[in-house]
C-alpha positions in Angstrom: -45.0 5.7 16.3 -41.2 6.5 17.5 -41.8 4.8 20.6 -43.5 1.5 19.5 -40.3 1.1 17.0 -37.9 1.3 20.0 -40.0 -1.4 21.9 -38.8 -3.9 19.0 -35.5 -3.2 20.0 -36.0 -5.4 23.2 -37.5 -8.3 20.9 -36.4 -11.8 21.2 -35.9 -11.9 17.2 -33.0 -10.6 15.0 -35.3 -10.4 12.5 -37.7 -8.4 14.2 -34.8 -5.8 15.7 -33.7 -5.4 11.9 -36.6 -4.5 10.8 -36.9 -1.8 13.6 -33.2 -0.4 12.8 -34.9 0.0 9.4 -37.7 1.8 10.4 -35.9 4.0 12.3 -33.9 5.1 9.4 -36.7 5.6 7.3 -38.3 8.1 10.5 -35.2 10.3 9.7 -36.4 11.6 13.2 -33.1 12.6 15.8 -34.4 10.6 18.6 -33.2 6.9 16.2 -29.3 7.9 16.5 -29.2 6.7 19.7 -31.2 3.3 19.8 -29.1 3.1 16.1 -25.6 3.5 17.8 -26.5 1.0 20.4 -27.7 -1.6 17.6 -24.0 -1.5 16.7 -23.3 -3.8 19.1 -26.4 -6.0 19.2 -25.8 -10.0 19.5 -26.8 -10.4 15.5 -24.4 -8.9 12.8 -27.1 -8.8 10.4 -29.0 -5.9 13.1 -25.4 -4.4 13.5 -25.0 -4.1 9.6 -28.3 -2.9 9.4 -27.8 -0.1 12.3 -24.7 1.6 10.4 -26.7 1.5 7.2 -29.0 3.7 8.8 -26.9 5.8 10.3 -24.8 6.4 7.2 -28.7 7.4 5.2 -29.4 10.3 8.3 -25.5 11.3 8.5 -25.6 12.5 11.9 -22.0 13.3 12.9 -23.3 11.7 16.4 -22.7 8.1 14.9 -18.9 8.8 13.4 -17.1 7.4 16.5 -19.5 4.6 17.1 -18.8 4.0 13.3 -15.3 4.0 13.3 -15.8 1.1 16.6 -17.7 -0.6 13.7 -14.9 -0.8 11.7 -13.4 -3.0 13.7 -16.5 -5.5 13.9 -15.6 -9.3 13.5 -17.2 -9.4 11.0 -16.6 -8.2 7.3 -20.3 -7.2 6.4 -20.6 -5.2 9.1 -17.1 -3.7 8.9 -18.1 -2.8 5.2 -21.8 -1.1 6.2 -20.0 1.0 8.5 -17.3 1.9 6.1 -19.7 2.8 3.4 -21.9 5.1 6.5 -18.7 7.1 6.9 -18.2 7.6 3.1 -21.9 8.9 3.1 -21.5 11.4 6.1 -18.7 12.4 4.0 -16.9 15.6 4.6 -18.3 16.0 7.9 -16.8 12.6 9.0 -13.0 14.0 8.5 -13.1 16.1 11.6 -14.3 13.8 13.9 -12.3 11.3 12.2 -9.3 13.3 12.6 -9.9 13.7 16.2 -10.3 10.2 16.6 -6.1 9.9 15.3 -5.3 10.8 19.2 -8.0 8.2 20.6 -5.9 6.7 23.4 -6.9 3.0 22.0 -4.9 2.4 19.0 -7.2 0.2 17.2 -9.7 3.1 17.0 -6.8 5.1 15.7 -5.8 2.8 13.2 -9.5 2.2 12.1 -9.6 6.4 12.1 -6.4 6.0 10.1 -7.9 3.6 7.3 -11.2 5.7 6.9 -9.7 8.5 6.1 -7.9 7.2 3.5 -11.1 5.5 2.2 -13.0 8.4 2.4 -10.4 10.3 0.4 -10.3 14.1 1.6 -7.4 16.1 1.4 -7.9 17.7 4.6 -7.0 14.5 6.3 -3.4 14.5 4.6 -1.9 17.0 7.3 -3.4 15.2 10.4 -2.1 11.1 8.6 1.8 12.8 8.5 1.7 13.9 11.4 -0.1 9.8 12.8 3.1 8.8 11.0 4.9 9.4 14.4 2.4 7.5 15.9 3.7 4.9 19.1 1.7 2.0 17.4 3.6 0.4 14.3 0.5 -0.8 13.3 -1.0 2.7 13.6 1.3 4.0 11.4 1.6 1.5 8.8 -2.3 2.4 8.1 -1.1 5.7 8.2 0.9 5.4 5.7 -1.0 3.2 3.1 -3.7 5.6 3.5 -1.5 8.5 2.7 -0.8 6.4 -1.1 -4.3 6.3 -1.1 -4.8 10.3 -1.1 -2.4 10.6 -3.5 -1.6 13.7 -2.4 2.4 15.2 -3.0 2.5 16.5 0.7 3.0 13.3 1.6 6.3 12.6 -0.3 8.9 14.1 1.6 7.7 12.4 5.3 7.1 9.0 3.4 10.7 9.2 1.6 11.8 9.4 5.3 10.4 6.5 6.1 11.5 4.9 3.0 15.2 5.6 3.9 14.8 4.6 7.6 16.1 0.8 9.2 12.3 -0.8 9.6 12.7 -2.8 6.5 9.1 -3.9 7.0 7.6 -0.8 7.0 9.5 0.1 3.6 7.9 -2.1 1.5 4.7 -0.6 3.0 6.0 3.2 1.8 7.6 2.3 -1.9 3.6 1.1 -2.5 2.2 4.2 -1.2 4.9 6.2 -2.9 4.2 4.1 -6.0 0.5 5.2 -5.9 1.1 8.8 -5.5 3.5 8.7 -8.6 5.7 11.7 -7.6 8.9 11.7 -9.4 10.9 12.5 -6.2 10.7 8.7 -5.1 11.9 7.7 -8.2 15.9 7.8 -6.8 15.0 6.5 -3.5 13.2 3.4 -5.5 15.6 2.8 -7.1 18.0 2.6 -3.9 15.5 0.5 -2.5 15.9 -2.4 -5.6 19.1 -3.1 -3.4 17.3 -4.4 -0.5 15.5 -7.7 -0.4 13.1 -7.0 1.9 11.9 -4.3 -0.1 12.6 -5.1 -2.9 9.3 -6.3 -4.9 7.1 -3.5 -4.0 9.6 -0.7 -4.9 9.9 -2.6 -8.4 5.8 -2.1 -8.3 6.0 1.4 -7.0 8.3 2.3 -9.9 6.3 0.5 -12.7 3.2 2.6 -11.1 5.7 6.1 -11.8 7.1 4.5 -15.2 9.9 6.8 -14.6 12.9 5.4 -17.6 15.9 6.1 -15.0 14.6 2.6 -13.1 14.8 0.9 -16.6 19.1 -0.3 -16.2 18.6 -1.7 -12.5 15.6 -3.6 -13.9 17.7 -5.1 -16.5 20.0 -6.2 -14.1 17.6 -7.7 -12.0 16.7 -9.9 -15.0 20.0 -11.8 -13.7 19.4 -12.2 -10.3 19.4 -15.6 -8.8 16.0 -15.1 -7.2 13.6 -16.1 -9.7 10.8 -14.2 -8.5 13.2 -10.8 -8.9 13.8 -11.8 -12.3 9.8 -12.2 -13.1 8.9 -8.9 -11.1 11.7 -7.4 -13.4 10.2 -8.1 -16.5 7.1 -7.6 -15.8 7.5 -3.8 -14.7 9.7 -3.4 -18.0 7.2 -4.3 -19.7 5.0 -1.5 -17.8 7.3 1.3 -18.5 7.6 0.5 -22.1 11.4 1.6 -22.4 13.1 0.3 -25.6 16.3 -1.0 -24.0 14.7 -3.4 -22.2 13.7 -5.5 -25.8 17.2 -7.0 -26.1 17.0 -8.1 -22.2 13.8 -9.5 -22.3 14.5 -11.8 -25.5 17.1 -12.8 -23.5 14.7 -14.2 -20.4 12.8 -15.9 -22.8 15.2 -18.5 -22.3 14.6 -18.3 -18.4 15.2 -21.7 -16.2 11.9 -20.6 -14.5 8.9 -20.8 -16.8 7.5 -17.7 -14.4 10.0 -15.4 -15.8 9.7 -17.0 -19.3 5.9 -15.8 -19.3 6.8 -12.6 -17.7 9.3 -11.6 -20.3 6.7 -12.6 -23.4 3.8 -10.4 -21.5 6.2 -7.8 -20.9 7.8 -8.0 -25.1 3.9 -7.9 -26.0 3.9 -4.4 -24.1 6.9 -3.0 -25.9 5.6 -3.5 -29.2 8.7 -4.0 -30.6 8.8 -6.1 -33.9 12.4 -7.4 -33.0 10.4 -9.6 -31.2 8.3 -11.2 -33.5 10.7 -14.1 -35.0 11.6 -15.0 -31.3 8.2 -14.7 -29.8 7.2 -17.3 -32.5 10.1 -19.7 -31.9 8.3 -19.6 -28.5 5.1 -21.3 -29.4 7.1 -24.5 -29.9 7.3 -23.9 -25.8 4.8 -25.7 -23.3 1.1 -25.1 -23.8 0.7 -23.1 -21.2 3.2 -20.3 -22.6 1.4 -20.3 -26.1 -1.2 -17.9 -24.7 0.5 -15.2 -23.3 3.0 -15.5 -26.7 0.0 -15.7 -29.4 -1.1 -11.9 -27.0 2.0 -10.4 -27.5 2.5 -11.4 -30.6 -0.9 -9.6 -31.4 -0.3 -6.9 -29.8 3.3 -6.0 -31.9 1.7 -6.5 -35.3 -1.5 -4.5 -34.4 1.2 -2.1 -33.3 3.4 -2.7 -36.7 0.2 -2.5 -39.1 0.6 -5.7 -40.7 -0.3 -9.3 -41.0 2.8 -10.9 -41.2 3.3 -14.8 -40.2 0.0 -16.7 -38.9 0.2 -16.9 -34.6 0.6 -20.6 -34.9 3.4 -23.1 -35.5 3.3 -25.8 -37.6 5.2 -28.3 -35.4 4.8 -28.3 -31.3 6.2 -30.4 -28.5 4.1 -30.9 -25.8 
């Protein structure tokens, strides 16, 4: 009975109030969303996690806000079980979600912010812009990874704002989101943005997520740059966009100071599949023990690409 469940509620024992969050979910009856809301905040995090299981198995819309509070739990199971609760109620969770976005406490709007983009409906792409003017940085920097999450092209245009705007923080946060969406209009922008070091490793990333060909020259030159993690984010996004040019570069940074970049540049020649590569990328095995992995798959990978057998992967002498 509905009211002998709710007793166990008042029970001295985690164990015992888990079991009767269960139960409760199992009656599917309207009378558990409330006892189940209010088991969000129990003492126990196991009864917590438990309650916003439930709740996401009925999918009452009654249990989005109280969700969304969830989300900001201390701890990580529960955070998760009432993440996965809002993905269940599903569509119906965007509008109270949404709603949420003008919650006068910002954590719930930033938690709002990040469920949205988990959940992954385009109906939320209008309402996360417009959370983009939002008084909270922190607000609006979930805003904006949640908009690269949708992937939706709406999004471009405000987030190229952004992108072209003085917070150098909050750039790096947009070239990844514009990165994910993949919309050739950031390309330019990106590009711009190799110029600033603040910014400048996630715009690289953004652009090796696009593979658009007109970032391929600054990421050459970047191969020189005195910062050696530059140089090995540089090769390793040629290698992602798979560009030609970039063979006579990259053989180049297999003479690298930094053994990072050195590793970078072979990974990145295995991608390119160039057999200009080959002779070099063997001269390489000589190298430290460590390198002679990475060289032995890109070496693989060119003469699978090439069709033939040619010289055996290993090297006859080798320093250690």
């Amino acid at each position: 009975m509905l009211w002998w469940t709710l007793r166990k509620f008042r029970s001295k024992s985690p164990h015992v109030r888990r079991q009767a969050a269960a139960k409760l979910g199992a009656s599917k009856e309207v009378r558990a969303i409330k006892p189940l809301i209010v088991a969000l905040k129990d003492q126990d995090q196991r009864v917590r996690a438990t309650a916003a299981n439930v709740l996401g198995e009925i999918g009452d819309v009654r249990a989005i806000e109280p969700l969304v509070a969830a989300l900001q739990d201390d701890n990580f199971a529960v955070q998760g079980a009432a993440m996965k609760a809002l993905k269940q109620i599903g569509p119906a969770a965007v509008g109270g979600l949404v709603e949420i976005l003008h919650d006068p406490d910002a954590g719930m709007r930033q938690a709002a912010a990040g469920a949205l983009g988990r959940i992954g409906h385009r109906q939320a792409v209008g309402p996360l812009i417009k959370t983009l003017a939002d008084s909270e940085k922190t607000v609006r920097r979930i805003a904006v990874y949640a908009l690269g999450e949708l992937r939706d092209e709406r999004a471009v245009e405000p987030l190229l704002a952004i992108l072209k705007g003085e917070d150098k923080d909050m750039q790096q946060t947009v070239a990844e989101a514009l990165g994910r969406i993949g919309d050739v209009r950031a390309v330019r922008p990106l590009i711009a943005a190799l110029n600033d070091e603040a910014a400048w490793m996630k715009a690289a990333k953004a652009l090796a997520e696009i593979r658009d060909t007109r970032a391929v020259e600054p990421l050459i030159a970047a191969l020189k740059n005195k910062d050696q993690r530059v140089r090995s984010t540089a090769a390793k996004v040629l290698g992602e966009i798979r560009d030609v040019r970039a063979v006579e570069p990259l053989l180049a940074a297999l003479a690298d100071s930094d053994r990072l970049v050195r590793w970078a540049a072979a990974d990145a020649l295995g991608e390119l599949k160039d057999a200009r590569a080959i002779e070099p990328l063997l001269a390489a095995l000589t190298e430290e023990e460590w390198l002679r992995t990475v060289v032995e798959k890109a070496l693989k990978k060119i003469r699978d690409a090439q069709g033939s057998v040619g010289t055996p992967l290993s090297s006859p002498t080798k320093t250690r």
